[in-house]
C-alpha positions as CSV (number, residue, x, y, z in Angstrom):
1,X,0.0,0.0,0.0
2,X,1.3,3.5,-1.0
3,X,1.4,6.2,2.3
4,X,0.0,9.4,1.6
5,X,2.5,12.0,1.3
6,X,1.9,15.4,3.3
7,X,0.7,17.1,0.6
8,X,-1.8,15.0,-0.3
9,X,-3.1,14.6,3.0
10,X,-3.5,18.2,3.9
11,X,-5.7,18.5,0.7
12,X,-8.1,15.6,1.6
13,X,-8.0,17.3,4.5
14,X,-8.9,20.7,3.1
15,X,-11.7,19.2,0.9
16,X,-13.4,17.3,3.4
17,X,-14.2,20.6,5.3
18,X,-16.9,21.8,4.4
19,X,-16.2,25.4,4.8
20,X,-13.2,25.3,2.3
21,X,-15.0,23.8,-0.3
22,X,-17.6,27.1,0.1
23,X,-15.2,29.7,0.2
24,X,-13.2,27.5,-3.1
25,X,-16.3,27.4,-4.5
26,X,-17.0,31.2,-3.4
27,X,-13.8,32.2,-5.0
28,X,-14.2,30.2,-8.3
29,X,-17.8,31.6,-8.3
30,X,-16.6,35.5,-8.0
31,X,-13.4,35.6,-10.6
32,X,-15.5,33.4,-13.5
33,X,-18.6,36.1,-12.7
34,X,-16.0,38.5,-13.4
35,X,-14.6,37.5,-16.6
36,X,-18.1,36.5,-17.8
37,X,-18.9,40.2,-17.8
38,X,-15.4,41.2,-19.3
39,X,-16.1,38.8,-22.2
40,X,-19.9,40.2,-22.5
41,X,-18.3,43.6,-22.4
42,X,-16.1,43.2,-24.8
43,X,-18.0,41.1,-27.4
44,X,-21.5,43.4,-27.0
45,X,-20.6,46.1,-25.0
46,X,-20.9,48.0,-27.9
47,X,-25.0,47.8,-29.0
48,X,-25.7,46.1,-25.7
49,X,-26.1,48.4,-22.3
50,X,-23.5,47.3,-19.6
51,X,-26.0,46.9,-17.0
52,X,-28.0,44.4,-19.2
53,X,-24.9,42.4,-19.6
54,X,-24.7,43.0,-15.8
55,X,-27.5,41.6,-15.2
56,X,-27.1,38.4,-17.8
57,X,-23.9,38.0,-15.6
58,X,-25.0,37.7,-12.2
59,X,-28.0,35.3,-13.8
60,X,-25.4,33.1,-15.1
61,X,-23.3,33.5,-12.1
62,X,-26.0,32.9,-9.2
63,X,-27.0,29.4,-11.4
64,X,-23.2,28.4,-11.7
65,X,-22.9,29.1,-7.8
66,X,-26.1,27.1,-7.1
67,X,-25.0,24.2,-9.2
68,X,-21.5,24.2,-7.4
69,X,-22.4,24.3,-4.1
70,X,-25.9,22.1,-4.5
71,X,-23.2,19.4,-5.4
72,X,-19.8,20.3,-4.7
73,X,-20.2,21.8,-1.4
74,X,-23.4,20.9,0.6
75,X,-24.0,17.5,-1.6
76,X,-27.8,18.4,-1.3
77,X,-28.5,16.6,-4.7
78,X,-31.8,14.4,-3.5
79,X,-33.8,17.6,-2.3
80,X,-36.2,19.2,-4.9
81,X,-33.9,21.2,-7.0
82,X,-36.5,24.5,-7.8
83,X,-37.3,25.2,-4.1
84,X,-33.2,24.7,-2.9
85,X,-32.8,27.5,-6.0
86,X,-35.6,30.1,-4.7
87,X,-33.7,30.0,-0.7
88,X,-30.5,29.8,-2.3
89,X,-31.1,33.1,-4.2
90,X,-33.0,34.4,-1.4
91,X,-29.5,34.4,0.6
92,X,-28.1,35.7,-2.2
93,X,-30.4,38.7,-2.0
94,X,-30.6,38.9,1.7
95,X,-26.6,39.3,1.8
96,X,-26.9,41.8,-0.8
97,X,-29.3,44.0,1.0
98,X,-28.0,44.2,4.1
99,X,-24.7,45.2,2.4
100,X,-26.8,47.7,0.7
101,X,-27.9,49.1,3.6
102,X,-25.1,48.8,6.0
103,X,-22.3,50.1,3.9
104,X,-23.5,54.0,4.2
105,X,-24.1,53.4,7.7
106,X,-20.5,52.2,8.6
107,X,-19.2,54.6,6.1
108,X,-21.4,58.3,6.6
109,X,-22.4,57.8,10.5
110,X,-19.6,55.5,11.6
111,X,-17.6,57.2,9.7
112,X,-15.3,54.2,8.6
113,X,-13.2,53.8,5.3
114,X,-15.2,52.6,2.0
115,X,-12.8,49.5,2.1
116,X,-12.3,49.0,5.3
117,X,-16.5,49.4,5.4
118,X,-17.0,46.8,2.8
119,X,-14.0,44.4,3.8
120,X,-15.8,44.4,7.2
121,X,-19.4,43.2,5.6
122,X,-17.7,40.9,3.5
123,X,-16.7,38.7,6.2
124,X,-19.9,38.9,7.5
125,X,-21.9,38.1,4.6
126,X,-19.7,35.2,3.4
127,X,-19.8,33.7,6.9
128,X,-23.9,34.6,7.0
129,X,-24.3,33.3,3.9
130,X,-22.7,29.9,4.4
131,X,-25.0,29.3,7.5
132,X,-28.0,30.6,5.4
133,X,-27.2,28.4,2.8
134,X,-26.2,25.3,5.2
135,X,-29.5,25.8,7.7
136,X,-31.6,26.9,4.7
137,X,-31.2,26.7,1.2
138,X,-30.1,23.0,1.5
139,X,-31.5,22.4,4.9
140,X,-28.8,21.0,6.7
């Protein structure tokens, strides 16, 4: 029998915790959003208003993410797939709101940085998010 070598034992490691695989997935999720706008930019940006190719991005991108961590990182696959995709983008949405409404707060009467604001929320989101999506969008 062949041992496993460090390396390879750190990553089954990695990958069997649960909350690696959702900020991996997270990650993934947030750079391929981001080129899929670049390359909609780029190849229609010209007879094609940015925002709607905003818009055809983050569709694309919330779907991709819901796929991803349906499988990947809750392996929720026997649960009715529609009703898992409404909560899921309901945490989307949630996360988004309160982000759009605590960011002038922390900024205008806190009186903290933009970044410093928004790196604050993003913790808190992600980590809100996973437990929404863990407790709610794949009950578990």
């Amino acid at each position: 029998m062949i041992e496993a070598t460090p390396v390879r034992r750190l990553a089954a490691t990695l990958f069997a915790d649960q909350r690696f695989r959702y900020l991996l997935v997270g990650g993934w999720n947030t750079v391929s959003s981001f080129l899929l706008f670049v390359a909609l930019q780029l190849a229609f940006g010209d007879v094609i208003h940015y925002l709607v190719l905003l818009v055809v991005s983050m569709v694309v991108s919330v779907l991709q993410a819901f796929v991803l961590h349906r499988k990947f990182v809750f392996e929720a696959t026997e649960g009715r797939w529609p009703g898992q995709l409404l909560r899921f983008s309901q945490v989307y949405a949630g996360a988004f709101a309160v982000n759009l409404a605590l960011l002038p707060v922390l900024v205008e009467v806190v009186g903290l940085p933009v970044l410093v604001a928004q790196s604050l929320l993003f913790v808190a989101t992600v980590t809100a998010s996973f437990v929404g999506h863990r407790k709610w969008s794949f009950g578990r």
